[in-house]
Each structure stands twice: as C-alpha cells, then as structure tokens.
N, C-alpha and C positions, 0 to 999 in steps of 0.2 A: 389395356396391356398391363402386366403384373408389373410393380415394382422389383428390379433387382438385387437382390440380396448376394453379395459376397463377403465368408468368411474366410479365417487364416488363411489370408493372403500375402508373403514376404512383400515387403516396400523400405524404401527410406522415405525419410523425408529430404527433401531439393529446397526447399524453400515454403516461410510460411510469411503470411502478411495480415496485419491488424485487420476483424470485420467488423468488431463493434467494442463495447469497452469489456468483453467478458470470452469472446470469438478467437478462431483464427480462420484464414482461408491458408490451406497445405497445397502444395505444389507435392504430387510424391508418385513415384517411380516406382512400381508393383512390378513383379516378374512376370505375370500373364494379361495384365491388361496394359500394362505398360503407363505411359505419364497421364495422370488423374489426377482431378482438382477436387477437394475436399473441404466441406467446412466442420471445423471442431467447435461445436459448440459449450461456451463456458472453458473452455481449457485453460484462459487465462485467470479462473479464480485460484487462489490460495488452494482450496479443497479439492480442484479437480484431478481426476486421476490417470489423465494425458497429459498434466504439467509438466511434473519430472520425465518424461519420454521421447515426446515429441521433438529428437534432438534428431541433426543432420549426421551421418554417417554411422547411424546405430543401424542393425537392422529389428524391425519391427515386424509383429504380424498383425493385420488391421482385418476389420471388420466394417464394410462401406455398403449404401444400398442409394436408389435413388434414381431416377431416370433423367433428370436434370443435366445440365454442363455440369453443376457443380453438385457433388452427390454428398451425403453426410456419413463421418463418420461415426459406426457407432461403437470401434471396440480399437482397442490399441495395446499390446502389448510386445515389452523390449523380452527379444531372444538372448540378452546376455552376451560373452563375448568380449572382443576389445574393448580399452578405453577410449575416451576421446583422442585425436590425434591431437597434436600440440605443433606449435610456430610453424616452420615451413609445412610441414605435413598438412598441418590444420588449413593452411592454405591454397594448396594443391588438393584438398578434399573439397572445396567452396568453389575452386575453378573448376573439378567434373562436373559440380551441379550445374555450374554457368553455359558450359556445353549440352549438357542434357535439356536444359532447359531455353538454350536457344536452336538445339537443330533437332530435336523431337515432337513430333505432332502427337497430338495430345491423342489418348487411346489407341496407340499403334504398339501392339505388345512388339517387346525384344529380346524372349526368354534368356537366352545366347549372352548380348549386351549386359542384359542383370546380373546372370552371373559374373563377367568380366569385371564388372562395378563392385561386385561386393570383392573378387579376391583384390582389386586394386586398394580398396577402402581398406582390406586385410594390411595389407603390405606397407600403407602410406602408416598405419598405426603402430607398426612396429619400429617408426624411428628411425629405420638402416636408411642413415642418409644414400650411403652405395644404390640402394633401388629402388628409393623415389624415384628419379628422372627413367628409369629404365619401367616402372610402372606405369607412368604418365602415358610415355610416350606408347606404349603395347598398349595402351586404352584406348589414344586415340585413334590409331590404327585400326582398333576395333571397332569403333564407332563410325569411323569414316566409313567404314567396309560394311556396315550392318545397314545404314540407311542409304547405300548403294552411293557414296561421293566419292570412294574410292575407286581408280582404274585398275585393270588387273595388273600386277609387279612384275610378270613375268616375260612381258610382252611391251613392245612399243606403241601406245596407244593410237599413234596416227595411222601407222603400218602395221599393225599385228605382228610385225616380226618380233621372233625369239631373242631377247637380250645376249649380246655377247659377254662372256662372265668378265674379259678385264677392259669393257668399253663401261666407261662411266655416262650416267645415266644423271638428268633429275626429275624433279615432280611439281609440275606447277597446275596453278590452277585452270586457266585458261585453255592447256594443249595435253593436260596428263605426263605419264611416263614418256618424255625424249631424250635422245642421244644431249650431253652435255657442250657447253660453244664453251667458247673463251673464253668469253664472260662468266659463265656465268658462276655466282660468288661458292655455293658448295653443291657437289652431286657425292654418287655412288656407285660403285663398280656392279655393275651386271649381277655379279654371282652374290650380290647382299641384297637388292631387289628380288632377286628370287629367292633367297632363300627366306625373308621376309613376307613373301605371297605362300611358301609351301606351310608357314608357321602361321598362317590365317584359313587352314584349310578346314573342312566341315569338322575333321577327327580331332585338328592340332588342342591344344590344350590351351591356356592363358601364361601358363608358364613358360609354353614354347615362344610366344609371343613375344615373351620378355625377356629368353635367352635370344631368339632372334634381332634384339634391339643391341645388345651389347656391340659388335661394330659398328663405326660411323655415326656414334650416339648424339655427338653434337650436329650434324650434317645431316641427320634425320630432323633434329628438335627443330632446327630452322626451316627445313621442308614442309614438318606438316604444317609449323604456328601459319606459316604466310597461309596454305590451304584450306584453316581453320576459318581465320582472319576475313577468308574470301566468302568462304560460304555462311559465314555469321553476318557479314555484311559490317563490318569493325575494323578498324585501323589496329585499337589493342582493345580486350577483354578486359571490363573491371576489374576483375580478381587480379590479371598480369598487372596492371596501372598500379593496383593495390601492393602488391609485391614489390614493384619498383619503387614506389614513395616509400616503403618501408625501408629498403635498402637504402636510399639518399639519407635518410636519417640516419 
C-alpha cells in the first residue's frame, strides 16, 4: 500500500511535545483530516525552518505523509494574518486546544469545526474584550453540536416536545434540554434555546452563532462548562485552573 502523501493542507498546531533533543511530536488540527499526530523532525534546532512557525493559533499550511499513527511532517508554512493573541485571549486560545484535544478522536475530519476555530482564534486576536466570552462560548456550542453531545435546543429532550418561548428551560448533562425546577441555579427562556439551535443550523454562519450568544450569556457560560466538564471527564480544565490561579494572584 502507497504511502500518503498530503500537501497545503490548512492546520494549527493544538499542542507540541519534546521527541528527542532536536524533534517535536505536534498534536494539529487540519481542516479535512481533522486531529493528526505529527513528528517534526529537527525543528528544535536553531537552523530549522519550522522553528519560528510551529506556533499554536497561527494558521498554517503543512505538508505530511506517512501511514503510521504518527505521520511526518514534511512542509510547514505560516499564512500570515493575526498576531499572537496576548493575556486573557492567549488564554482562551490554549483552552480551545484543551477541548479539541480532549473530545476529538484523532483523524475524524470536521471541515465546519475548523472553520469555527479559525474565525474564533480570528476574534479572540483582536483583543475586544466585549467578544471573547461571546466567542468562546459560539465555539463550544459548535463543538458540542459537531461531535453530536449536543441535544437538539429546540425541543425537550425527554419528550420531544416543542419549547414554550417564555417557560425557561436548562441543559444538563445527564437528561439534556428540560423544563427548569426550583432549584435549579440558572436556565433559559424557551425562545433563546431556539433561537440558539436555528444559529447552529447547516446555512447559519459562525457570526450568527455569536449574535445568538448575546442573551443569557452568563447562564449559557455555566450551562455548557458543567457539560463540558462532564464529557471531558474533569471537575475543571487546566487551562480554567490556570486562569483561576492567575486571578488569585
């Protein structure tokens, strides 16, 4: 069987890990093959020409071949574009990869996803504090929905019945979309659940995504972290942990 050969292929890099004193092993996230494990070899000498690149939230076009788990890179070059993001941004850029990299199985393309990810990396780079949180969260939403963790928004998950637009609603892990009790600490009214599912639709855009986040933005963020949290299999996410120790300082 032929070896495979893929060139300019869009990726990031997710993460890279020491393989020898001159190597990396890349964790990175291609638009049509989706998360691939790559080794660059020699990247970490002084003269190598994947040194200065091989950076998390650039986007890149690679060149990989190889039939192995782990295939080798042979071409690497930065598309230009933003700069690094900086403090919180740069931090919420290392918490997508934590997700990608904890609830993507590896060579499962998610052409849809990639794009989502690069315009979220777009947006977390330009600073606007105002729509960070409102990126994050249209991310996850897209994420959740893409590897099928997401129930449908429009509908009561136990009973398939249609949401009432001013009966509040929440989203847990365990029973999906239900009707809200007493307790429990935040929901959402019916017609933001739907309107939320019609801005995840095959046509909707990434931006709709992100206009749809604007109400109940804090009442969302706690929704999905616990749903995250559940399907990651984590109480909190390093990157969150990380965030928070930085704040106590």
């Amino acid at each position: 069987m032929a070896t495979q050969r893929i060139s300019n292929e869009p990726a990031y890099v997710l993460h890279r890990y020491d393989w020898s004193e001159s190597s990396l092993i890349l964790d990175v996230f291609t638009r049509q093959y989706g998360r691939v494990a790559l080794v660059a070899r020699g990247a970490k000498k002084p003269s190598s020409s994947f040194r200065p690149i091989l950076l998390p939230m650039q986007l890149l076009h690679v060149a990989f071949g190889g039939d192995a788990e782990i295939r080798s890179l042979k071409g690497a070059e930065w598309q230009g574009g933003h700069v690094m993001p900086t403090g919180d941004a740069l931090l919420s850029g290392y918490y997508l990869n934590e997700l990608l990299m904890r609830l993507l199985a590896r060579d499962d393309p998610h052409p849809v996803l990639f794009d989502a990810y690069a315009a979220t990396v777009q947006l977390l780079a330009s600073q606007n504090s105002d729509t960070l949180q409102l990126a994050l969260r249209a991310f996850e939403l897209r994420l959740l929905r893409d590897i099928g963790l997401l129930p449908m928004l429009d509908t009561e998950t136990a009973t398939l019945r249609t949401l009432h637009a001013d009966t509040h609603y929440v989203l847990v892990a365990e029973a999906g979309l239900r009707q809200a009790h007493d307790d429990d600490r935040v929901s959402l009214p019916g017609a933001h659940w739907q309107e939320l599912q019609q801005a995840l639709g095959d046509k909707a855009l990434f931006s709709d995504t992100v206009r749809a986040c604007i109400p109940g933005l804090n009442e969302l963020k706690i929704q999905l972290r616990a749903l995250l949290h559940y399907h990651c299999g984590v109480k909190v996410l390093k990157t969150r942990q990380m965030m928070m120790d930085l704040q106590a300082l």
